[in-house]
C-alpha positions as CSV (number, residue, x, y, z in Angstrom):
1,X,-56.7,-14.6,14.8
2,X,-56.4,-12.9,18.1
3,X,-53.3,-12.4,19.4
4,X,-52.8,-14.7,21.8
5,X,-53.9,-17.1,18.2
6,X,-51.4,-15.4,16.5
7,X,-48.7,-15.9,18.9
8,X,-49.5,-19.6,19.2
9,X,-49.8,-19.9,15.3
10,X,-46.1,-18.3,14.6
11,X,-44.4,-21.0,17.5
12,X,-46.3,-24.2,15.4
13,X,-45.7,-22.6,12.0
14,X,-41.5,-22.2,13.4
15,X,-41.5,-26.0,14.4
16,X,-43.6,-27.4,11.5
17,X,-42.1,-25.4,8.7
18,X,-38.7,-23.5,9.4
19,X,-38.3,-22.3,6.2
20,X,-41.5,-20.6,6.1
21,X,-40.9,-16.6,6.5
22,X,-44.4,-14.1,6.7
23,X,-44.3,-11.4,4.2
24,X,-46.6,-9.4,5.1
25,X,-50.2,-9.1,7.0
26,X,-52.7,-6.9,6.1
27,X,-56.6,-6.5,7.7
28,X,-59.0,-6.4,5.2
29,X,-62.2,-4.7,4.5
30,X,-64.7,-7.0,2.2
31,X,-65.1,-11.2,2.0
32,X,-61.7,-11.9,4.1
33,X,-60.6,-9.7,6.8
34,X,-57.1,-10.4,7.2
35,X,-54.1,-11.4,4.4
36,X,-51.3,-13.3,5.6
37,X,-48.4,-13.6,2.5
38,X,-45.8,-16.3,3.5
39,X,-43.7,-17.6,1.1
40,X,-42.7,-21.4,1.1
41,X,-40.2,-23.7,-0.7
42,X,-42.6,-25.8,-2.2
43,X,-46.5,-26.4,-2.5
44,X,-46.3,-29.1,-0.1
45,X,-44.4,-26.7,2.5
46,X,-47.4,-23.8,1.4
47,X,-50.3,-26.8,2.2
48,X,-48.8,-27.5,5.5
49,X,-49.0,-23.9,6.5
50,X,-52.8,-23.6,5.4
51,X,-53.9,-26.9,7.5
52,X,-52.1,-25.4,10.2
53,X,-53.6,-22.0,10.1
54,X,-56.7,-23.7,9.5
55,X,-56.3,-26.2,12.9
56,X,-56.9,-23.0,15.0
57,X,-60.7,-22.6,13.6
58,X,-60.3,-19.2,12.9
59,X,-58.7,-19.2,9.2
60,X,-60.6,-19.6,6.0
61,X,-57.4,-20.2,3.6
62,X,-56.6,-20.0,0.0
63,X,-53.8,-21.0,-1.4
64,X,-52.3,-19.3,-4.9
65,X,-48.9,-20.3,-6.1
66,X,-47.3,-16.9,-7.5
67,X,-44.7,-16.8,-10.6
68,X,-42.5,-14.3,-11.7
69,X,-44.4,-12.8,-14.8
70,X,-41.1,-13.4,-16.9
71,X,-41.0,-16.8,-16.1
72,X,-44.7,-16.8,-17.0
73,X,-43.9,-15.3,-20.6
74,X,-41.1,-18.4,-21.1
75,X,-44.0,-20.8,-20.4
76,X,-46.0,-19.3,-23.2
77,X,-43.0,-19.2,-25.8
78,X,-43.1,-22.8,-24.9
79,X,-46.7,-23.0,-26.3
């Protein structure tokens, strides 16, 4: 995004999804060439922000829902 994008995309993402923070941003070098880590409530809060970084025709966006690896292990003690 440039930053003009950028700008735009932080004053939507506040009035879409509050409770939405950035983590971090990195530029890549490789397939993607930019990382944006947000972390959001809920999957339908985390969809939200990639159709809205998508909207501005810049963003290719991929979506992974992170757990903690102990939580993980609990899972498979389940199994």
């Amino acid at each position: 995004m440039s930053g003009q994008n950028d700008e735009e995309f932080e004053r939507q993402l506040q009035k879409h999804c509050p409770e939405v923070r950035r983590l971090a941003s990195y530029a890549l070098l490789g397939a993607y060439d930019f990382l944006h880590i947000f972390e959001a409530p809920d999957a339908k809060v985390a969809t939200k922000v990639a159709v809205l970084a998508n909207s501005f025709g810049v963003a290719m966006t991929q979506t992974l829902t992170a757990i903690p690896f102990s939580e993980f292990k609990e899972i498979l003690e389940e199994i």
